[in-house]
N, C-alpha and C positions, 0 to 999 in steps of 0.2 A: 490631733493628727487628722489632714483629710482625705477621704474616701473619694477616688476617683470615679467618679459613674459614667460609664460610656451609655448616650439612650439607646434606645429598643430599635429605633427606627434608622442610626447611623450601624448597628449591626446588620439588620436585613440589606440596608443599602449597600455594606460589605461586603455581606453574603451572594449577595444577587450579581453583584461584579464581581465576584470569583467564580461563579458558577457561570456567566457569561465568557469569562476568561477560557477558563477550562472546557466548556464545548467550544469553543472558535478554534482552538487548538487540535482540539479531533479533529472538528470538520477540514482542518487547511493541513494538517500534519501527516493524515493520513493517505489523503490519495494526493499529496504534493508530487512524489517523482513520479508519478504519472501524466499530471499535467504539465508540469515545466523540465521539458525533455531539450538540455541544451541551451540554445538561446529561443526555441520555439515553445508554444504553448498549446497543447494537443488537448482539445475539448473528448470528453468519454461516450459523447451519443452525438449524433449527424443533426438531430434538433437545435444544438449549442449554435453549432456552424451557422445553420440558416436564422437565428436568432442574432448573431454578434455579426451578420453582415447585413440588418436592417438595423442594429445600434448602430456598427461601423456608418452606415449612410445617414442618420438620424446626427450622429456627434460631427460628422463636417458639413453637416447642411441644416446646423441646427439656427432654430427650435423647431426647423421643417421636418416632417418623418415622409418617407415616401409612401404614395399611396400604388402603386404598382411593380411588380417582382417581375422582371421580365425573366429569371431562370424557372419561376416557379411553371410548374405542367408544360414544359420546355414543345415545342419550340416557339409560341407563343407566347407566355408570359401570363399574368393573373395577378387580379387585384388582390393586395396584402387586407389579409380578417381578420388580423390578430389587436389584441388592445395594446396600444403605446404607451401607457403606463411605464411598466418596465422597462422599455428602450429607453423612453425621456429621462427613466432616472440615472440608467447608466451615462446615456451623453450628457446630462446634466452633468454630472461627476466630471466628466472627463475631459469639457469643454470648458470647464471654471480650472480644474486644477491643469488643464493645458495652452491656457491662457486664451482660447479664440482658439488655437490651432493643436489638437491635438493628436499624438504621432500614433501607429496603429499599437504600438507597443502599450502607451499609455491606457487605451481604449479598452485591449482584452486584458491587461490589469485589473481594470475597475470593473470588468466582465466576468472574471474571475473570483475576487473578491468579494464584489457586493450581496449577490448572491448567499456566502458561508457569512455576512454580517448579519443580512437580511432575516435571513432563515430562524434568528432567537426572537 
């Protein structure tokens, strides 16, 4: 009769993708009906906003990111300081899976999202 062995290392690779599983799940199950209210998607701090309308401009004018906010220190406007790392990767996302043209819906999906993938 044979002894089936499962190795060491397809265990922890199981384990690790369940435990992956299982916080993706908090992190998007918990404060879900607070962000997807209706057909809108309500960001929890005013920082979100001004972050996902330099991705929003970075995903339809990609791989250009802007280098100037004209709302920011209103009524003149200010150079954007922040690093584009994190914008390029959400419009990256958003601009591969919306083919060239991605719609705004698409955009704060993957704004949403990437974020609670990112964070393991």
């Amino acid at each position: 009769m044979a002894k089936f062995k499962i190795s060491p290392a397809l265990v922890v690779a199981l384990l690790i993708i369940i435990f992956f599983g299982v916080s993706l799940a908090f992190r998007i199950c918990g404060p879900y009906n607070n962000i997807f209210v209706g057909d809108d998607i309500k960001y929890t701090h005013n920082d979100a906003y001004f972050y996902m309308r330099l991705v929003d401009n970075a995903a339809n004018n990609f791989p250009h990111l802007t280098q100037f906010d004209p709302y920011m220190i209103y009524p003149g406007g200010h150079e954007v300081a922040s690093l584009p790392l994190y914008h390029w990767i959400i419009a990256f996302f958003a601009w591969v899976i919306g083919v060239g043209h991605p719609s705004q819906h698409l955009i704060d999906m993957i704004g949403v999202y990437l974020p609670a993938i990112l964070g393991h």
